[in-house]
C-alpha positions as CSV (number, residue, x, y, z in Angstrom):
1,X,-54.4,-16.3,53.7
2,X,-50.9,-16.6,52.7
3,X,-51.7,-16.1,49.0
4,X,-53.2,-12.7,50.5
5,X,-49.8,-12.3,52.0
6,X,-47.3,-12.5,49.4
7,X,-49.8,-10.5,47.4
8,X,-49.8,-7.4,49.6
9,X,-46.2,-7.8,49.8
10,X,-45.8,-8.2,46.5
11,X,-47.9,-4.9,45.8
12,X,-45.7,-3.2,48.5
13,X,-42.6,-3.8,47.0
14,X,-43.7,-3.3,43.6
15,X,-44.9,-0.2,44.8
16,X,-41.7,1.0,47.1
17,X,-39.2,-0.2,44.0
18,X,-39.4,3.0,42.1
19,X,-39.6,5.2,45.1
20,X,-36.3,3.7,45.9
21,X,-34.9,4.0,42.5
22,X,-35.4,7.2,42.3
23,X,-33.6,8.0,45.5
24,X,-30.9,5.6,45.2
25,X,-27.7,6.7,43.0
26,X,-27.0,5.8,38.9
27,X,-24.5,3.2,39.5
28,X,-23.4,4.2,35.8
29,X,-23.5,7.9,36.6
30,X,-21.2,7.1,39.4
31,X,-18.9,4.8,37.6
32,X,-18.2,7.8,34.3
33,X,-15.1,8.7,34.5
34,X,-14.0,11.7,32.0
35,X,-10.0,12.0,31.1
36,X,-8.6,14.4,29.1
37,X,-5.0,12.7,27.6
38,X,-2.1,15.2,26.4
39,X,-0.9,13.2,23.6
40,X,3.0,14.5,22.7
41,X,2.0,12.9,18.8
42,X,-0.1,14.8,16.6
43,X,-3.2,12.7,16.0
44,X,-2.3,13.0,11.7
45,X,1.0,11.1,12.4
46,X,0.2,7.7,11.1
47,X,1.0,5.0,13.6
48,X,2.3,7.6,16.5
49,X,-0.4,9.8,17.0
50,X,-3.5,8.2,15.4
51,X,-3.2,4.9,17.3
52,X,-3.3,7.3,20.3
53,X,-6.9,8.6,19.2
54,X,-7.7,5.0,18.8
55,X,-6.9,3.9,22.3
56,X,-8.7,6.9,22.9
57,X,-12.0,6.0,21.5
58,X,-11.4,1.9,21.8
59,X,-11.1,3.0,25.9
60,X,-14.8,4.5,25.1
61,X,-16.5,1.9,23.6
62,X,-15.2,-1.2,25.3
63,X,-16.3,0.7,28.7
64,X,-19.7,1.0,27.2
65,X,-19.2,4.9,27.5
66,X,-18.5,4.6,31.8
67,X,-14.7,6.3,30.9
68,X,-14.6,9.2,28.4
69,X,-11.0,9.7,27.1
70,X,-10.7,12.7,25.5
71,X,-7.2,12.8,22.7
72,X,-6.0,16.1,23.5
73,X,-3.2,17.0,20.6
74,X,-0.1,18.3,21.5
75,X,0.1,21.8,23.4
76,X,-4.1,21.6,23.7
77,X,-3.3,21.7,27.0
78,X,0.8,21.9,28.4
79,X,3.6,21.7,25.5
80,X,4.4,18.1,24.8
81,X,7.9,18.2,27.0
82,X,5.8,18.8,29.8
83,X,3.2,16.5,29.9
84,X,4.7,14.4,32.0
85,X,5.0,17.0,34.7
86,X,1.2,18.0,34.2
87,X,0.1,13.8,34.4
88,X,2.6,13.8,38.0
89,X,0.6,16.6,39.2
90,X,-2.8,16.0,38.2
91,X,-3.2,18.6,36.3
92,X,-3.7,16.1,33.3
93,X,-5.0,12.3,33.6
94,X,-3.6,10.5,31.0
95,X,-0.5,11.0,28.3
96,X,0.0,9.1,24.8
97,X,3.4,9.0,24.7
98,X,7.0,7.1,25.1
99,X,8.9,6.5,27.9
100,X,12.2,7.6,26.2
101,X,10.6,11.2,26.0
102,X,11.3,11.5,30.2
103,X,15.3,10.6,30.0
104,X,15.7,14.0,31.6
105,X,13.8,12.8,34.8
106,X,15.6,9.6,34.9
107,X,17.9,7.8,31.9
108,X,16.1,4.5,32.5
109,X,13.2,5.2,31.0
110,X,14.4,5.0,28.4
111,X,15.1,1.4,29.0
112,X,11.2,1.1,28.3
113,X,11.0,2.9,24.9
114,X,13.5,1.6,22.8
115,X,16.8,0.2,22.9
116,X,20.1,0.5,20.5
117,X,21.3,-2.5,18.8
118,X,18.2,-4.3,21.5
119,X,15.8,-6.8,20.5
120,X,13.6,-6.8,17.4
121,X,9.3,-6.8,18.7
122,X,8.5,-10.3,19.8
123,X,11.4,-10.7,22.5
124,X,11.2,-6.9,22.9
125,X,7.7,-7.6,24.0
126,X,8.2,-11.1,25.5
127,X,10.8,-9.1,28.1
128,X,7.9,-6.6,28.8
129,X,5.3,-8.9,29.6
130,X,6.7,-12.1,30.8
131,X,10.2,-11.1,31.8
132,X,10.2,-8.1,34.1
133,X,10.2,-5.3,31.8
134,X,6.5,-3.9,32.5
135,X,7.0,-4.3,36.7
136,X,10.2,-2.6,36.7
137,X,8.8,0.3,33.9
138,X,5.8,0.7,36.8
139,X,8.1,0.7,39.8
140,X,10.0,4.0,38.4
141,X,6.9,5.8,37.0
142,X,5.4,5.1,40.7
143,X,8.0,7.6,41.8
144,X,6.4,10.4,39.7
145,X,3.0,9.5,41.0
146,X,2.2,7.9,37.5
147,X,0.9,4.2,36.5
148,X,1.8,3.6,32.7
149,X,0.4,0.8,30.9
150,X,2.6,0.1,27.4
151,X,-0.3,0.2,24.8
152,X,1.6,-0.2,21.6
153,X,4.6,-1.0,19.8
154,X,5.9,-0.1,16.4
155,X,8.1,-2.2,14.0
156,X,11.9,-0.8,13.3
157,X,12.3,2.9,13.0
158,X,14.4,4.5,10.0
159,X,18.2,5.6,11.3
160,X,17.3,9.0,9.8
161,X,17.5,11.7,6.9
162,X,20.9,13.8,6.0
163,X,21.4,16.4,3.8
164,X,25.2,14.7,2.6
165,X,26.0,11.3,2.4
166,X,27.7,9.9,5.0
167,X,30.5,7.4,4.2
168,X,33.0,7.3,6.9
169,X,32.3,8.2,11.0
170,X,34.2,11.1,10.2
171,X,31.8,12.3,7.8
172,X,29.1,12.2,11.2
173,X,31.6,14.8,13.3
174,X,30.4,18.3,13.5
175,X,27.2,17.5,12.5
176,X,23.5,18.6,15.0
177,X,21.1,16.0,14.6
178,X,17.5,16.1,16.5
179,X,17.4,12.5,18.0
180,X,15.5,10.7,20.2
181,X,16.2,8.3,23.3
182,X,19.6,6.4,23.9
183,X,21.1,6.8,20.6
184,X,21.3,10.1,21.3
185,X,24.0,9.4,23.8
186,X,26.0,7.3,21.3
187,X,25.6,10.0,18.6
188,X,26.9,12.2,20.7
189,X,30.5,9.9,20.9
190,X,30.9,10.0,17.1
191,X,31.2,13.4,17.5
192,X,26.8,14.6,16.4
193,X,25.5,17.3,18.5
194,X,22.0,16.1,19.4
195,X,18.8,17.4,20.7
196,X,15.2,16.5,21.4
197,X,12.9,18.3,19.6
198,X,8.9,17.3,19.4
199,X,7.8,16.3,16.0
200,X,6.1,20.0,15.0
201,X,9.6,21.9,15.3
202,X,11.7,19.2,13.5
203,X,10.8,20.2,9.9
204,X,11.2,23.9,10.6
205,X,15.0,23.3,12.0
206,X,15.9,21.2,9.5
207,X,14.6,23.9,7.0
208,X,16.3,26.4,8.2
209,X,19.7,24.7,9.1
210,X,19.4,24.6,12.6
211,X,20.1,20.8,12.4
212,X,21.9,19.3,9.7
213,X,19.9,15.8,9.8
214,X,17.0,14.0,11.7
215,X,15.9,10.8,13.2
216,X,12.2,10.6,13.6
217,X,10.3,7.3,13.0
218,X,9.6,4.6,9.9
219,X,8.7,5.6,6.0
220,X,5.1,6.3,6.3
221,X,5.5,8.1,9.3
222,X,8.1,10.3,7.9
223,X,6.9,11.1,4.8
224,X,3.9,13.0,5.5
225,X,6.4,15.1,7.8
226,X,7.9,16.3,4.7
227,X,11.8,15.9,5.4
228,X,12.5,14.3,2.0
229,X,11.8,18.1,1.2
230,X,15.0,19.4,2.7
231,X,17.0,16.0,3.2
232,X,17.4,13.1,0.6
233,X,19.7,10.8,2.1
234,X,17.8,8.3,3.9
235,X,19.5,5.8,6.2
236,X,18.9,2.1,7.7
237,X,18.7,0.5,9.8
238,X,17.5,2.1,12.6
239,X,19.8,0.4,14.9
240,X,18.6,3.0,17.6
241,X,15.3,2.0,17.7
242,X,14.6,-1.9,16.9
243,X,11.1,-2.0,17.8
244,X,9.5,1.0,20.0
245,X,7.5,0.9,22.8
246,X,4.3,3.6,23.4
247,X,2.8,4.1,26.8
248,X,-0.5,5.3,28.5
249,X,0.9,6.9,31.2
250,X,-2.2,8.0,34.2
251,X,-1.9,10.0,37.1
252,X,-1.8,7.1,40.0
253,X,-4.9,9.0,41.9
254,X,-7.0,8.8,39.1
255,X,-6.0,5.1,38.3
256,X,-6.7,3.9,41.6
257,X,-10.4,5.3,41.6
258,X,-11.4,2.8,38.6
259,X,-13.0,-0.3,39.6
260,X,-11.0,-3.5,38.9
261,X,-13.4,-3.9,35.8
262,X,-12.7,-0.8,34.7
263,X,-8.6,-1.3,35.1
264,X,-9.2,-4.5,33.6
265,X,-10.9,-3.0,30.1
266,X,-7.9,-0.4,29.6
267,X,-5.5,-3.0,30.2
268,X,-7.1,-4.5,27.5
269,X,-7.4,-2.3,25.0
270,X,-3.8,-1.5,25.2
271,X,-3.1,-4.7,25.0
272,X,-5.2,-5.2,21.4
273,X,-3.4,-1.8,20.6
274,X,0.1,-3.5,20.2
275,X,-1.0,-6.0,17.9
276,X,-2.9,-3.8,15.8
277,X,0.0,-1.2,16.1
278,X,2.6,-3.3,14.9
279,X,0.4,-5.3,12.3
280,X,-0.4,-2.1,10.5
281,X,3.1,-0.7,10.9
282,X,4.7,-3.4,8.9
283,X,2.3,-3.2,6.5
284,X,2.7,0.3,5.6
285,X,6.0,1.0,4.6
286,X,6.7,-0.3,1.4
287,X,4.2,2.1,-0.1
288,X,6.0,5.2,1.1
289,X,9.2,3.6,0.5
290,X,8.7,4.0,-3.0
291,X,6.7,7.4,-2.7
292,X,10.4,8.7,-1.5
293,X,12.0,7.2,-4.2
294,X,10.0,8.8,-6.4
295,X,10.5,11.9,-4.7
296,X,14.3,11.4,-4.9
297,X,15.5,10.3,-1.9
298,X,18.3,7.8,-1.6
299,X,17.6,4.9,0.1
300,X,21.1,4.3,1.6
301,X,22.6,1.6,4.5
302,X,25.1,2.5,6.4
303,X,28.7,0.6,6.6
304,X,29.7,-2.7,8.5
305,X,32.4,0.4,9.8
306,X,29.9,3.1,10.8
307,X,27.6,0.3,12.3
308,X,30.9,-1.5,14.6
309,X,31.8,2.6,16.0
310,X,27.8,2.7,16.3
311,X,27.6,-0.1,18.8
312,X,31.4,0.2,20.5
313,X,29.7,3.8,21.4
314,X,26.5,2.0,22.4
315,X,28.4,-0.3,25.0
316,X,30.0,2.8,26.5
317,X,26.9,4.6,26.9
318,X,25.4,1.5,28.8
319,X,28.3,1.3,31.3
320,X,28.3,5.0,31.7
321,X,24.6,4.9,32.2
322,X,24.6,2.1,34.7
323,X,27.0,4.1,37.1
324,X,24.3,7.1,37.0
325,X,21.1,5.6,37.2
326,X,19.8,2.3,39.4
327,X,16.8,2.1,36.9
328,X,18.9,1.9,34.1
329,X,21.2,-0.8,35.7
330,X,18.3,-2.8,37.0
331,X,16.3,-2.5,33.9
332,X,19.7,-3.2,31.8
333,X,20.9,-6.3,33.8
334,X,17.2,-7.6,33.8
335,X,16.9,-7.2,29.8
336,X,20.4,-8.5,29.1
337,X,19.5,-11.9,31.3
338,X,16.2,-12.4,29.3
339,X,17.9,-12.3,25.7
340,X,20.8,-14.6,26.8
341,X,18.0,-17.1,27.6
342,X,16.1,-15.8,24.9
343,X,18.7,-16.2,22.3
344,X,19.1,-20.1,23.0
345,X,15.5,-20.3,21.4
346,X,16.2,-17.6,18.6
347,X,18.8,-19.1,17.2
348,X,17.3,-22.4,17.1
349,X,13.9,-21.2,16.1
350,X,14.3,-18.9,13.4
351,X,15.3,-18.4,9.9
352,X,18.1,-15.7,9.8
């Protein structure tokens, strides 16, 4: 008799199972999530934009296809300087880009990009993750309705391309520069007018004299942008930008509507990204090094002189900044504690 019970019941629920599939919702279906992300990096840029389409496609496959990420190049959708606007509102989900690209909304940002005469990758990164750098980078995007995740990191940037040589800070007065972030600021108090110009309308200023130099990024980046064409002098180091962070910046409504699984696998793709990113930068360079060189372009370092006015300029900025923006300060005071600590194990530690 029982036998004859669990049968039928068996049968039954054999029976009602696909019934009830059928009626019940895809929990995959439900889960897919489809992004499009205004990247302010053309995907050709080496290191900048093609790590973007990476994440892009890493995001993909490590979600087994429940998030689509769709790389959007640069004006597909808004112009680069205002994608941050367009992930605020919604009208975007995602950006590839740097914090230091939104100083206009708040200076500290830039804190979270890159900083002058600041730390080389690993304590750069040891701050973000395990110092405070990441939470306070979060609590200001928060006010724009934003949640950025920092999803790679490249090794030092170039100082940037002139048309003369400069010898003396004299020789920098007078001079309009495109540059980017902080340094901006200290450029601007050796007497360079600067501006911020998206990578696609550098080359075409430079060209045709609307700047008279250029900071963009590291050898192999630079080189396929063509400025040895118009510039040949060539300057390190990039004492502006160190190492250089790159975030994945997400509208906070369509964050908070992933599952903790799903949060979980972006996190860690972005997290792979910065080793990958910086592994492959350092690797690159020396190749296009001497692919300028052959192209003619000076290789040239700046002065012990040129480098003390750099950094005197540098701490005025930061004390300026600090009166203007609590971001900055708090983001500032936090950083500077970490690399005093941080320093008693650096200089210990490694070879310099």
């Amino acid at each position: 008799m029982r036998d004859t019970v669990l049968g039928t019941a068996l049968c039954i629920g054999l029976a009602v199972t696909p019934a009830l599939t059928a009626t019940m919702p895809s929990t995959a279906a439900a889960a897919d999530v489809k992004w499009d992300m205004q990247s302010t990096y053309p995907s050709s840029l080496p290191q900048l934009g093609a790590l973007g389409k990476r994440v892009a496609e890493q995001i993909g496959t490590i979600t087994g296809g429940t998030i689509e990420v769709k790389f959007q190049e640069p004006g597909a959708i808004v112009p680069s300087l205002e994608t941050f606007d367009a992930v605020s509102s919604g009208a975007v989900q995602a950006a590839w880009s740097s914090p230091g690209f939104w100083t206009g909304k708040d200076v500290g940002f830039a804190m979270f990009a890159s900083v002058p005469f600041g730390p080389a990758a690993p304590e750069y990164l040891a701050w973000m993750k395990f110092g405070g750098g990441e939470e306070l980078m979060r609590k200001l995007y928060a006010n724009y309705n934003i949640h950025s995740i920092p999803c790679t990191m490249i090794a030092p940037e170039a100082a940037g391309w002139f048309r003369k040589e400069i010898n003396t800070v004299d020789d920098l007065k007078g001079l309009k520069m495109r540059f980017f972030g902080l340094g901006a600021r200290v450029m601007e108090k050796l007497g360079v007018s600067t501006q911020l110009l998206g990578p696609g309308d550098i080359y075409p200023a430079l060209e045709r004299g609307a700047i008279d130099a250029t900071e963009f990024s590291m050898p192999a980046i630079d080189l396929g942008l063509g400025f040895h064409n118009v510039a040949k002098y060539y300057y390190f180091p990039g004492w502006h930008q160190q190492s250089t962070f790159l975030d994945l910046a997400i509208n906070i409504d369509a964050w908070n509507e992933l599952t903790d699984t799903q949060k979980a696998q972006i996190e860690s793709v972005c997290d792979a990204a910065i080793v990958y990113g910086l592994a492959e930068g350092e690797t690159i360079q020396f190749e296009a090094l001497q692919k300028l060189q052959a192209e003619g372009v000076e290789i040239k370092t700046w002065s012990p002189e040129i480098l003390e006015a750099m950094e005197a300029g540098w701490n005025e900025v930061v004390a300026e900044e600090k009166q203007k923006s609590p971001a900055f300060a708090e983001a500032w005071d936090s950083l500077a504690a970490f690399r005093e600590n941080y320093g008693v194990w650096r200089d210990i530690a490694t070879l310099r």
